[in-house]
C-alpha positions as CSV (number, residue, x, y, z in Angstrom):
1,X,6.7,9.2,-0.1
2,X,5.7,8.7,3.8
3,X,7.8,11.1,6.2
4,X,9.7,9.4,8.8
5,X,9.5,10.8,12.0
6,X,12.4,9.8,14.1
7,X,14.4,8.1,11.4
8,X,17.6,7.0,12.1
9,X,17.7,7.6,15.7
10,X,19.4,5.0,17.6
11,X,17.1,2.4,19.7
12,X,16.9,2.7,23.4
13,X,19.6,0.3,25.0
14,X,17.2,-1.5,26.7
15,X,15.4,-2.5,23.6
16,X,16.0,-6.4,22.9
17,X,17.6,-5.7,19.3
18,X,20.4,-3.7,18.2
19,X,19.3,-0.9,15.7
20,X,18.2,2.2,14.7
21,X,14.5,3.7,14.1
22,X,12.5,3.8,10.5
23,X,9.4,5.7,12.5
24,X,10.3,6.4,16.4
25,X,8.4,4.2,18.6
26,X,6.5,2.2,15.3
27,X,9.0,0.7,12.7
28,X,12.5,-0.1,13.2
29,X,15.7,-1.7,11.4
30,X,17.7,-4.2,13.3
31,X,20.7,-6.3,13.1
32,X,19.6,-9.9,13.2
33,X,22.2,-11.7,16.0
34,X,22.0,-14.6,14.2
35,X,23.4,-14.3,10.4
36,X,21.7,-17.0,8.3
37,X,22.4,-17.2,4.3
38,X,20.6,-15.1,2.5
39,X,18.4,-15.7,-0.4
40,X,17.8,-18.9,0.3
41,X,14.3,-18.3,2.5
42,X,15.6,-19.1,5.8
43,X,16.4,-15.2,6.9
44,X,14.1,-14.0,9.7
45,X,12.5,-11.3,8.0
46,X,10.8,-9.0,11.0
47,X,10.9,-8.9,14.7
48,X,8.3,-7.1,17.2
49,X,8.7,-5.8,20.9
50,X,6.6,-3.7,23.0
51,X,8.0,0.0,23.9
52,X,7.7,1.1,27.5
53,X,4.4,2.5,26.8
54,X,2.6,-1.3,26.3
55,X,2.4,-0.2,22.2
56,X,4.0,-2.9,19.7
57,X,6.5,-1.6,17.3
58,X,8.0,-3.9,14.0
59,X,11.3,-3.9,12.4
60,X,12.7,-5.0,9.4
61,X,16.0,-7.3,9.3
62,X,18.7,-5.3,8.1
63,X,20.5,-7.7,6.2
64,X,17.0,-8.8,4.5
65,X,16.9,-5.4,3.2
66,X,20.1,-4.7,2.2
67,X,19.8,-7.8,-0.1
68,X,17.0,-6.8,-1.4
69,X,17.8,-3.3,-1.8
70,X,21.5,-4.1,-3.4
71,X,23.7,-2.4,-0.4
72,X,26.2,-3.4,2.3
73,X,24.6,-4.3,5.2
74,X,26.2,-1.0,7.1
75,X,25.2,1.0,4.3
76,X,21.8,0.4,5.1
77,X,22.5,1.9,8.1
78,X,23.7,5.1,6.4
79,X,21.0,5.7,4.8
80,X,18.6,5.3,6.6
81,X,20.5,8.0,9.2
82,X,21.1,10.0,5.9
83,X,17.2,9.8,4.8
84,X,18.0,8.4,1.8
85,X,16.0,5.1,2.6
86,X,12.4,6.1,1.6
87,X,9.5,4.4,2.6
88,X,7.5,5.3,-1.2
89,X,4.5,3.0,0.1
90,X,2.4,1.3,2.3
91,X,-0.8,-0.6,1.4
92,X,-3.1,-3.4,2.2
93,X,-3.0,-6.2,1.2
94,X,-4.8,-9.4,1.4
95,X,-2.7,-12.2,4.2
96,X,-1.3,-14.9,2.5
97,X,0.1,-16.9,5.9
98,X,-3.2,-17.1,7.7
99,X,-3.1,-13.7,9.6
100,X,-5.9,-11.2,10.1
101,X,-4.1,-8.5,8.5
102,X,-1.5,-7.6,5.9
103,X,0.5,-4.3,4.5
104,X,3.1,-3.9,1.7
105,X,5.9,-1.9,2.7
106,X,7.6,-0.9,-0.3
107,X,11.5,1.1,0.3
108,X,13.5,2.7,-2.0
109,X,17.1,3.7,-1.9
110,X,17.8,6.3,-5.1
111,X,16.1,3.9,-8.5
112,X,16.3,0.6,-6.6
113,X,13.1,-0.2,-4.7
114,X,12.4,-3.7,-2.6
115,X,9.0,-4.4,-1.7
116,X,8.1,-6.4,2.0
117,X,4.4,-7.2,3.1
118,X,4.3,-7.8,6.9
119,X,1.4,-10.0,8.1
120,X,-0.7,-9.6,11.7
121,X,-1.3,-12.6,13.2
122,X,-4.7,-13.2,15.5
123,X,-2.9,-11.5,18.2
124,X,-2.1,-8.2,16.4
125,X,1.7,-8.7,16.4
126,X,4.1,-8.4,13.1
């Protein structure tokens, strides 16, 4: 299990999503604006910005992983501000899309765990 500093602290309003933090400043879960069907591969998946400080910082969709992690879409939200989200894992792995890097975030909410590997492209962005 990976501690989760910040978790479930709201992001800044001048952030361009609409969310809450996983790891302040690093990893976030956002609220895609636009809904697309789920399951059927066309979800966006992550989204990256720069904090004030010039450092990138990733999120995860929060409708991606409620799907995968068999909750309401708010509930998500509840957890994570109730730390019952858990980040169990993070590893390398190799990148399958033609990044330079790749890492296997696995989450688990009580027995149901949903696994998400996040690819850097040549620019160092998620």
């Amino acid at each position: 299990m990976i501690p989760l500093r910040g978790q479930g602290k709201p992001l800044s309003p001048d952030c361009p999503y609409s969310g809450e933090w996983l790891i302040e400043n690093v990893m976030f879960l956002y609220r895609p604006t636009a809904q697309r069907t789920l399951g059927g591969g066309g979800a966006e998946m992550t989204a990256g910005f720069k904090t004030p400080d010039g450092e990138w910082c990733f999120g995860f969709n929060s409708m991606v992983m409620a799907w995968e992690l068999r909750v309401g879409s708010e509930q998500i939200f509840e957890h994570n501000r109730n730390g019952t989200l858990i980040l169990q894992n993070v590893a390398a792995v190799p990148p399958q899309r033609g990044g330079t890097a790749a890492k296997r975030y696995v989450f688990r909410i009580g027995d149901r765990m949903a696994s998400f590997v996040i690819e850097a492209g040549p620019e160092g962005t998620a």
